[in-house]
N, C-alpha and C positions, 0 to 999 in steps of 0.2 A: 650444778650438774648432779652432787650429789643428791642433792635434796628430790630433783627430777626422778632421780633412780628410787629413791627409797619410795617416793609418792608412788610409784610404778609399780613394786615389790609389794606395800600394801593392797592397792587396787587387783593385783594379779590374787594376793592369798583371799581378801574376799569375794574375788569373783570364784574364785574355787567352791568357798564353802556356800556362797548362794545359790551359784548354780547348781551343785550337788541336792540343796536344799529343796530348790524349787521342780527342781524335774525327780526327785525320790516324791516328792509329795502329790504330782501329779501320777504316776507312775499307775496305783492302784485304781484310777479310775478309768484305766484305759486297756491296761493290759489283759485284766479278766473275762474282757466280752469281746476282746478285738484281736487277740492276738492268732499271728497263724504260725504255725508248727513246719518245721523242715520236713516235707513228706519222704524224702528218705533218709533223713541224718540217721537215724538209729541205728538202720541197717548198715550203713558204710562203717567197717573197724579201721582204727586212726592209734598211733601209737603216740603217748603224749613226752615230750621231754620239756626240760629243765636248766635254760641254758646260760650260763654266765657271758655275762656282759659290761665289762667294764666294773668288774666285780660284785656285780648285782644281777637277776636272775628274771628270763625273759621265758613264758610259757606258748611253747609251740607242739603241732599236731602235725605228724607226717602219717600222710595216707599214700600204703606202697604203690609199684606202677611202675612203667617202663622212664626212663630221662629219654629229653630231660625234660625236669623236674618244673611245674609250676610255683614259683614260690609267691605268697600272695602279701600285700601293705595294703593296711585300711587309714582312713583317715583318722584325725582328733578328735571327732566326737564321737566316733566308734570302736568298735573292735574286731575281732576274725571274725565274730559270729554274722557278718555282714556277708558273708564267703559261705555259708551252710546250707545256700539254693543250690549254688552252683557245684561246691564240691561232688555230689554223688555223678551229677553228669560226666564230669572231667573224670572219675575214677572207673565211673563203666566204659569208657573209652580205653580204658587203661592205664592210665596215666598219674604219672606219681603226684603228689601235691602236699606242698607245705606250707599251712599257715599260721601265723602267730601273732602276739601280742604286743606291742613296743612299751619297754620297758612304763612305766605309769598309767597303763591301759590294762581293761580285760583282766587274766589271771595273774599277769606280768608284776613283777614286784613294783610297788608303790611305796617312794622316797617322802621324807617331810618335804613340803614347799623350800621352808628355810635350808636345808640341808644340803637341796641337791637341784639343781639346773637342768632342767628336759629342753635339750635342742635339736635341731636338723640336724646336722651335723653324728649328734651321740645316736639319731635311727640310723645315719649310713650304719655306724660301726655296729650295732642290732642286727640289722640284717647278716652286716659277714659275720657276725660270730655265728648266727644260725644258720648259714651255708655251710662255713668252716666244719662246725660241728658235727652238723652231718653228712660229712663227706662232701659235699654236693658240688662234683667239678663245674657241668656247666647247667643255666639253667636259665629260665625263662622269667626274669624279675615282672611282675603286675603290680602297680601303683596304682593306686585308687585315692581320690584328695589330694590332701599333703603329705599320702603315701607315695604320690607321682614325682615330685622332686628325690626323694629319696632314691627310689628305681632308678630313675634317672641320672643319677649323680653317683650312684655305685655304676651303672652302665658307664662310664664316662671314663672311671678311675679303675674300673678291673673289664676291657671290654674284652678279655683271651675268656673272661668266666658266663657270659653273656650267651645264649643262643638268638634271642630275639629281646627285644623290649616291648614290653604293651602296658599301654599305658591309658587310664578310665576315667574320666570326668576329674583333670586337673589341673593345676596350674603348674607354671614354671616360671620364664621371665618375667621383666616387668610389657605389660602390653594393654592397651587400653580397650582391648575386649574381654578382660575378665574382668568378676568385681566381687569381694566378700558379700554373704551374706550378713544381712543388717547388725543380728546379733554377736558376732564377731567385729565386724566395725565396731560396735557399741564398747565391747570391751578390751579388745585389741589396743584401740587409740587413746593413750594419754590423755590428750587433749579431753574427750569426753567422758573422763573420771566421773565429775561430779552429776551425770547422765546416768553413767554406769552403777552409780551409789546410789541412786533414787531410784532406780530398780531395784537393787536387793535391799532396799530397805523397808521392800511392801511387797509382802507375796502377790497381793492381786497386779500392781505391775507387771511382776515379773512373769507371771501366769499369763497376765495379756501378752509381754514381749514373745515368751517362747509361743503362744498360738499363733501369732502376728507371723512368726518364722516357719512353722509347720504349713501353714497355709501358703506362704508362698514357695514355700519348699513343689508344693501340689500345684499351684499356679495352672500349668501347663497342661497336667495328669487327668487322663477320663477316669471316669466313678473306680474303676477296675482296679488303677494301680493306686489311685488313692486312698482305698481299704489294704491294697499290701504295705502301703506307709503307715497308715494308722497300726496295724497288723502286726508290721514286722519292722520297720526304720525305728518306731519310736521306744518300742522296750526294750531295742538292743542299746539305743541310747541311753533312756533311763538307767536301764541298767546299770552300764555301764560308767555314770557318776555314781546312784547308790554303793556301787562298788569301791568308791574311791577316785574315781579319774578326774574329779576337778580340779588337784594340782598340774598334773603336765596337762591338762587341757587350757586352764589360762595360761601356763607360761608359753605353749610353744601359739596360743594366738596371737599374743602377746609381742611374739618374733616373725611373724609373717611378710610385714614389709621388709623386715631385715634379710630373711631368707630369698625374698624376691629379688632383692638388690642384689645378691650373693649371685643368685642363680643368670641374672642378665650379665654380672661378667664374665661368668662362665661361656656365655653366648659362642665366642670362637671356637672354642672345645668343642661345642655341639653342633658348626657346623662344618666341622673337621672330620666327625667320626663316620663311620662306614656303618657303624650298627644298623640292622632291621627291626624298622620301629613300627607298631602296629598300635593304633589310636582308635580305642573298641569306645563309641562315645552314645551318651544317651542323650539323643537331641533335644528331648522335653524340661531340661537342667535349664532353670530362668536364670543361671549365676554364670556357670562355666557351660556357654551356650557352644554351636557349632561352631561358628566363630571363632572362639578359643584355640578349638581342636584344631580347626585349619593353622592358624598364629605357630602355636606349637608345631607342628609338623610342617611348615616350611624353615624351619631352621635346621631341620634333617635332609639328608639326602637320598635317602634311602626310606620313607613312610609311606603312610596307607592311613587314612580315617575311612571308620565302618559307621556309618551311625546303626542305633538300636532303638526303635519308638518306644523308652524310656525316659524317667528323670534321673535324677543324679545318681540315684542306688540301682545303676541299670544290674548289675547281676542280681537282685532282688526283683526285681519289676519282670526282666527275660533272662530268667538265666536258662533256658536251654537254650536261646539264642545266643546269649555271650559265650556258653561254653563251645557251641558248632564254631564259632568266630573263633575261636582260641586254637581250639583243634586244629582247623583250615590252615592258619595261619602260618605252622612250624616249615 
């Protein structure tokens, strides 16, 4: 067992520093002729704080507004800046909105691998500390990825703080209409360590892997949204390892089946609760397909799926359509 664990621990710290390696290195050849710019981020003013979290320090952006409040969870291979289409729509509506980074992500403090354990679990507690903090009685949790368990699971255990759930291209139980993308199998699963090692042991591998995954990321996507991927999905990515995120990015893939296990016996909890849940989904997702979204939302009582002719980064792809969705919804 032990030895299982340590082999686990290594594979998790060099899947950190490869995949930071390999997507920093691809970074420059994509971002300077392809990327596309938030057409209104600049103009929207956003107030940034500073927020403790289990004694360590989580970077979040409230842009003021009437409650309640949007507050947004991106997934693990991103960060807020995946929310910078959508933000200006949702704030000229009026509406308040807060989004941030979980702790290993983005501007959020970044722990040594060895040092410190990024789990589900530790983003519930990210979240309420940045509600806590800013006051924020009741509000509208959005999950996005393996941002959607989280939502979800703070919905569950504080529903008096909850106005609605909505919830965007994720998973929760275990169910055999969702499936990881290849590159997360690859390195999530034990078992294909030595798979995992003969990628980062060759850039051009690895360079194939992550193409092999962008492409099918687009799969579905006509010419249009597949230059806002190339555009905009991939240098928030990039980014966002050069930045550092390739610690809590292998660990918490690392736990995903653990977390799925987790989340299915929560199953009676969820279909207990009265919550109004709204399932804003982009149908062109070859991973967390429509499917998904129905699975998920029949264990509620109280849901709604929207699709959006979008892929997985539907508020990237329409976000003035996700935002009219969000709006409608309250």
């Amino acid at each position: 067992m032990h030895a299982n664990l340590a082999s686990r621990r290594d594979l998790l710290l060099a899947t950190a520093g490869g995949l930071a390696l390999a997507l920093t290195d691809r970074a420059g050849a994509t971002e300077s002729d392809a990327r596309i710019e938030p057409p209104m981020a600049s103009a929207v003013p956003y107030v940034e704080h500073r927020i403790s979290s289990g004694g360590h320090i989580i970077y979040a952006r409230e842009y003021p507004g009437k409650d309640p409040a949007f507050v947004m969870m991106h997934g693990f291979p991103d960060n807020l800046h995946i929310y910078d289409y959508l933000v200006p729509y949702l704030t000229r509506a009026g509406r308040r909105v807060v989004v941030f980074d979980f702790l290993g992500f983005g501007q959020s403090e970044k722990l040594a691998a060895g040092d410190y354990r990024y789990t589900f679990k530790q983003q519930v507690g990210d979240l309420a500390a940045v509600v806590d903090a800013l006051k924020i009685d009741k509000f509208v949790p959005v999950g996005h990825d393996s941002g959607g368990p989280c939502a979800a699971n703070y919905a569950l255990d504080n529903p008096d703080r909850v106005d609605w759930l909505c919830l965007m291209n994720c998973y929760y139980s275990d169910s055999p209409t969702w499936r990881l993308p290849e590159i997360i199998e690859v390195f999530g699963d034990p078992w294909l360590k030595q798979l995992a090692q003969a990628f980062l042991a060759s850039p051009e591998k690895m360079d194939w892997l992550i193409t092999f995954q962008d492409n099918h990321f687009q799969v579905n996507m006509p010419e249009e949204l597949r230059k806002r991927f190339v555009g905009i999905v991939r240098p928030i990515v990039n980014g966002n390892f050069a930045g550092g995120a390739g610690p809590a990015f292998a660990q918490m893939t690392g736990q995903v089946r653990e977390s799925v296990a987790y989340n299915t016996s929560r199953l009676p909890d969820v279909r207990r609760s009265t919550s109004k849940v709204t399932l804003i989904w982009g149908v062109m997702d070859p991973y967390l397909t429509s499917t998904t979204a129905a699975a998920i939302a029949a264990n509620y009582s109280h849901s709604t799926v929207k699709p959006v002719e979008a892929g997985h980064w539907l508020m990237i792809d329409r976000p003035a359509e996700v935002a009219q969705l969000l709006l409608a919804s309250g």
